[in-house]
DOPAKOL-822723 format. One line per 3 residues: for each residue x, y, z of N, C-alpha, C. Coordinates in steps of 0.1 Angstrom, whole numbers. Example, Ala and Ser with C-alpha at 12.3 -4.5 7.8 and 13.67 -1.06 7.14 Angstrom:
<nodes>
132/-57/78/123/-45/78/132/-33/78; 128/-22/71/137/-11/71/129/0/79;
</nodes>
This chain:
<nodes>
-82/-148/17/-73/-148/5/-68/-134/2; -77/-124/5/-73/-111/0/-58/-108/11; -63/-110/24/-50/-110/33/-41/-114/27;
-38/-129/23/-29/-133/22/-19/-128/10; -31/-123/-1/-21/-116/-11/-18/-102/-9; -21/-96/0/-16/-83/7/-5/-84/11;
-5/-96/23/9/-102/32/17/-103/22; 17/-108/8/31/-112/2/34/-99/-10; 22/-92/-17/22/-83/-27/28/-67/-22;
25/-68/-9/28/-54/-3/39/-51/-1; 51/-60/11/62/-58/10/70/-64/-2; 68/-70/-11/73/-78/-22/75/-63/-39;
68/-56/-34/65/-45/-41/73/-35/-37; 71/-31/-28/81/-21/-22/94/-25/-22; 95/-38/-17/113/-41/-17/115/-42/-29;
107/-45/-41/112/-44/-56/115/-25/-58; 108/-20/-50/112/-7/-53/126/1/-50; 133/-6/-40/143/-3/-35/157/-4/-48;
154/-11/-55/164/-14/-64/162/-5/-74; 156/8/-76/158/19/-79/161/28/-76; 170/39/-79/177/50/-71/168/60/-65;
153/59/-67/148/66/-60/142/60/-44; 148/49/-42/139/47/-31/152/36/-27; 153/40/-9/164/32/1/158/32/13;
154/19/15/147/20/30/154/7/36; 153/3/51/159/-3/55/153/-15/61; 159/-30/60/147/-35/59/137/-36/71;
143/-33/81/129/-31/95/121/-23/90; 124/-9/82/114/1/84/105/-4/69; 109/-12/61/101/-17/52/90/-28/53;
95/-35/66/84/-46/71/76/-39/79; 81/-29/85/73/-24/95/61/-14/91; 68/-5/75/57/0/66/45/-4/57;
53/-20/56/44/-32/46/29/-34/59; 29/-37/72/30/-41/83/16/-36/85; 24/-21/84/12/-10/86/5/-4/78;
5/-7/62/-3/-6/56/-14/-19/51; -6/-26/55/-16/-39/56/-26/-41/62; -25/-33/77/-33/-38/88/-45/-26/86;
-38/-11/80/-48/-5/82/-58/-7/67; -49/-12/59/-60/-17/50/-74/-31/52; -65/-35/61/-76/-48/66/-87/-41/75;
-87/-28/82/-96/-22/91/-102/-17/82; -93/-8/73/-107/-3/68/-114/-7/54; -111/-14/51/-116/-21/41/-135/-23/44;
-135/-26/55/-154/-29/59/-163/-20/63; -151/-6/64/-158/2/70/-160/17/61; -147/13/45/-147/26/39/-159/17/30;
-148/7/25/-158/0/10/-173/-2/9; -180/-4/17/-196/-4/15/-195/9/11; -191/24/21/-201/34/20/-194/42/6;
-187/39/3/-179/47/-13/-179/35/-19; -179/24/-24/-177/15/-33/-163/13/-35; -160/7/-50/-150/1/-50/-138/12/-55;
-143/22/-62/-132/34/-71/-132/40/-63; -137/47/-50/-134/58/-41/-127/52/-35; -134/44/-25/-122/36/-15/-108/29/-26;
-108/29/-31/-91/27/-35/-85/39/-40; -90/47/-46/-82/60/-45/-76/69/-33; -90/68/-26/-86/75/-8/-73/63/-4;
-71/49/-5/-63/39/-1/-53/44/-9; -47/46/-22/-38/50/-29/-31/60/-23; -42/71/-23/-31/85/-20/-28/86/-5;
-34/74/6/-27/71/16/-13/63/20; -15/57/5/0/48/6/7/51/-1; 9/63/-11/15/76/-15/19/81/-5;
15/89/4/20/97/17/28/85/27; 20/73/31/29/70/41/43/67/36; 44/62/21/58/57/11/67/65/16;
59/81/12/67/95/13/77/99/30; 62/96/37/71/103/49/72/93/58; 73/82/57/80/73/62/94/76/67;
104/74/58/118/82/58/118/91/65; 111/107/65/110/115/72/110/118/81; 95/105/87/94/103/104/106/96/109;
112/84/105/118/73/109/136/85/113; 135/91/100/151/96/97/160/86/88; 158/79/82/165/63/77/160/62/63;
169/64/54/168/62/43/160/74/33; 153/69/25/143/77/16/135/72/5; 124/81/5/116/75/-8/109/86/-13;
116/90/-28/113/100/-36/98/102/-42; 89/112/-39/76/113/-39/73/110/-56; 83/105/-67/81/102/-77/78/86/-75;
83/80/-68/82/63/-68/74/58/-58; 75/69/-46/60/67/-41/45/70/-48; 46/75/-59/34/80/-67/33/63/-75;
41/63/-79/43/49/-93/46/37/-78; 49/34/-70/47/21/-60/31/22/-56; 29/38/-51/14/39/-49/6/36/-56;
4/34/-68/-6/35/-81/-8/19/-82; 10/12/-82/7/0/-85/0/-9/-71; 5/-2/-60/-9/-9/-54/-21/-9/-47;
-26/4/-51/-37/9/-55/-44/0/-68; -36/-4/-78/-43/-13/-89/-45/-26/-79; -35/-33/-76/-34/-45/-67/-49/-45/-60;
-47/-31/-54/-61/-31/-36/-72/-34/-53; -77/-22/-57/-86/-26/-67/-89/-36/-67; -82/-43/-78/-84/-54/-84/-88/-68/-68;
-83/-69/-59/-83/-77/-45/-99/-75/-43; -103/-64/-41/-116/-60/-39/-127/-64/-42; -126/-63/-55/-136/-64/-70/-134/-85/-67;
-123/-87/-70/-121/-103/-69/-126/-107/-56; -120/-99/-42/-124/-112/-31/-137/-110/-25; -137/-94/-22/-144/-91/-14/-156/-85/-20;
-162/-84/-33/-173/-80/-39/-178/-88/-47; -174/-95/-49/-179/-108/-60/-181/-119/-47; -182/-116/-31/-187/-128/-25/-199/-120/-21;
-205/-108/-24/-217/-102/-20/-229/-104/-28;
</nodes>
């Protein structure tokens, strides 16, 4: 279940972000960002969360999907995303990973 509301909350979030002037990305490099922060959230999810708990591992997850928001654009060259909306897209799903955690994957331990 956590997957699956990853799969729909992550690019669903970001592409709501696009319809603000700080942020234009295109839509491959937005599936392909959703994609990749998905998958490496699904790796490390087993492997950060036991040894930090639930508030470390999503902060270290936050200010990772802060940075990749950021230089995404940069690497790619295609579009952009202003380190102001990557802070506020990162936070909001940073609350999302939180809250997923605490619900799916801690409350079945």
């Amino acid at each position: 279940m956590n997957f699956l509301f990853k799969v729909i909350l992550f690019p669903l979030i970001i592409y709501l972000a696009t319809f603000s002037n700080f942020v234009a990305l295109p839509p491959l490099i937005l599936l392909v960002l959703s994609t990749f922060l998905i998958i490496i959230g699904i790796i490390a999810e087993p492997i950060v969360l036991p040894v930090f708990g639930n508030l470390i591992s999503t902060l270290m997850g936050t200010f990772f999907i802060i940075f990749s928001l950021w230089i995404t654009p940069v690497l790619t060259g295609r579009g952009y995303f202003k380190l102001e909306a990557a802070i506020v897209v990162g936070v909001i799903l940073g609350i999302i990973e939180f809250t997923l955690h605490h619900v799916f994957i801690l409350k079945d331990k």
